[in-house]
N, C-alpha and C positions, 0 to 999 in steps of 0.2 A: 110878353111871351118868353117862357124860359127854354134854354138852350143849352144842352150837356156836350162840355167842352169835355175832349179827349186829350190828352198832351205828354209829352216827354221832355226831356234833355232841356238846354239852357231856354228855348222856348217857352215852355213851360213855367220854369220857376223865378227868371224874368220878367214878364209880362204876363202867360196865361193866371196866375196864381195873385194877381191884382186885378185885369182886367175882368173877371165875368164872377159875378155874385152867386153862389154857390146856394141855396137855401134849402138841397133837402139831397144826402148824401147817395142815393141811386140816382141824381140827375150829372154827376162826375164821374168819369173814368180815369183812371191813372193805373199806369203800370210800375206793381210795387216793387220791380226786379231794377228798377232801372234801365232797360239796356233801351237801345237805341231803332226809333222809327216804327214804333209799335201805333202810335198813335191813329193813324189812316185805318189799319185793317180793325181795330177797336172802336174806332168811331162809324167804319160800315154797319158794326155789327148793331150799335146802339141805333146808329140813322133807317136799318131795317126793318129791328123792333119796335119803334115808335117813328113812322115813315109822317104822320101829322105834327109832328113836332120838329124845329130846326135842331142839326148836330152843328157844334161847332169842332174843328179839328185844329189842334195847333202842332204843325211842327217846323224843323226845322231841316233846313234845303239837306243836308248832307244824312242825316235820318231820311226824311222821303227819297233819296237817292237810292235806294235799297231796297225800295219797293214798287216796283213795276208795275208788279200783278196788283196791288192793290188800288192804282191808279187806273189800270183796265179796268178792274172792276165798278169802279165808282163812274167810270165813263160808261159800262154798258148798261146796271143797274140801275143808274140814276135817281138816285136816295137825295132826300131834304139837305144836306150836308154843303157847309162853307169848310173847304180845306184854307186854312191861313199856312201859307210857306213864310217861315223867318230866312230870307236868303242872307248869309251872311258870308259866302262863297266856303263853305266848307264847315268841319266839326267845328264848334265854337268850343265846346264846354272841352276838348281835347288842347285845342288852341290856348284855352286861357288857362289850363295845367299847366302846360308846355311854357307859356311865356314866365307866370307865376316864380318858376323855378328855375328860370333864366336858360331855358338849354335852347336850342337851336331849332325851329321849327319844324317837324316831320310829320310827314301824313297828314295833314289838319289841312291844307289850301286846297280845296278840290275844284275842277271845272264843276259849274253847272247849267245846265239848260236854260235856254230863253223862255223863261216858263209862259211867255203869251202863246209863243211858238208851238209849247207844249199841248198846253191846253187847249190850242186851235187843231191842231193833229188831232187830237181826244175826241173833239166836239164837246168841247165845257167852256162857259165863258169865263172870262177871264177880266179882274183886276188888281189896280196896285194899290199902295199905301205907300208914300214915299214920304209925308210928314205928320206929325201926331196931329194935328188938322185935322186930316184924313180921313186918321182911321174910325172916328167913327161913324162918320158917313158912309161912308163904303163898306163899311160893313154892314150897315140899319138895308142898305144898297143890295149887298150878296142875301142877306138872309130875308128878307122881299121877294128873290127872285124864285122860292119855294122847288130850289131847284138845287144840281150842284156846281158851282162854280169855285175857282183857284183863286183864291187871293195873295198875290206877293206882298210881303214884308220887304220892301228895299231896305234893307240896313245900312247900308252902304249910304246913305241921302238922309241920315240918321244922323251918322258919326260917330266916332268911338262913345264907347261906355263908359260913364263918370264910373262905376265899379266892374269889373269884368265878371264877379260872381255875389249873385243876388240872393240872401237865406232864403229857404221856403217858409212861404206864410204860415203862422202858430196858429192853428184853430183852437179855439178855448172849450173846456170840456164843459158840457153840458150841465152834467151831473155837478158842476160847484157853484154855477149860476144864482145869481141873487136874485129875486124880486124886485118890484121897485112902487 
């Protein structure tokens, strides 16, 4: 069953950009501006228009911080849609400029919601991923439940990052493709 991930920021090009097999370029959404926490309200859009098929959403805790309404809405609509939060307590891809360059951390440590907490106030179920074990049970798990549910990314039960910033994956052009 294929599944059109949404994603932004270090989420994204981290892990979404490895984890989900991409094989026909309208089943991805990505926002070419880059900015931050678009993911949610682009992956409603995608989970409306094709409500029989699973949306996967990825982002990341301090991006979905920013979008309430988007969360109302995924709680009242209730579209096929697995939101995966990367919580890694605040901006990471800000964090890892900031350290990169040696200056002194600002604005990047954010509180955030106990997102069980969250998503029980919503009425959306809720699970974690706390080791690569995990995740992809829990995931085969949320996107089963034809429904939408929050999935936390613990990062934090992860551990630091062997690199803090990960290239985006090279898709090869079609057009120079060999035979075989």
């Amino acid at each position: 069953m294929a599944s059109r991930p949404a994603r932004s920021t270090i989420a994204s090009s981290s892990w979404g950009n490895r984890l989900f097999e991409v094989y026909d370029p309208r089943d991805n959404v990505f926002p070419r501006g880059g900015g931050i926490g678009q993911g949610l309200g682009m992956g409603l859009g995608a989970a409306m228009a094709r409500p029989d098929e699973p949306t996967v959403v990825i982002a990341g805790d301090g991006g979905l911080a920013v979008h309430l309404g988007e969360l109302l809405t995924l709680a009242q609509e209730r579209p096929w849609l697995v939101l995966l939060v990367f919580n890694d307590g605040g901006y990471g891809v800000l964090r890892n400029m900031q350290e990169a360059r040696g200056v002194d951390r600002a604005g990047v440590d954010l509180t955030t919601p106990d997102f069980a907490g969250l998503a029980g106030a919503l009425g959306l179920p809720y699970q974690r991923i706390g080791t690569a074990a995990e995740a992809a049970p829990e995931l085969e798990r949320a996107v089963a439940r034809r429904a939408p549910v929050l999935v936390e990314v613990d990062l934090a039960s992860f551990g630091p990052m062997p690199r803090p910033f990960t290239p985006p994956v090279k898709v090869p052009d079609p057009t120079t493709r060999r035979s075989s």
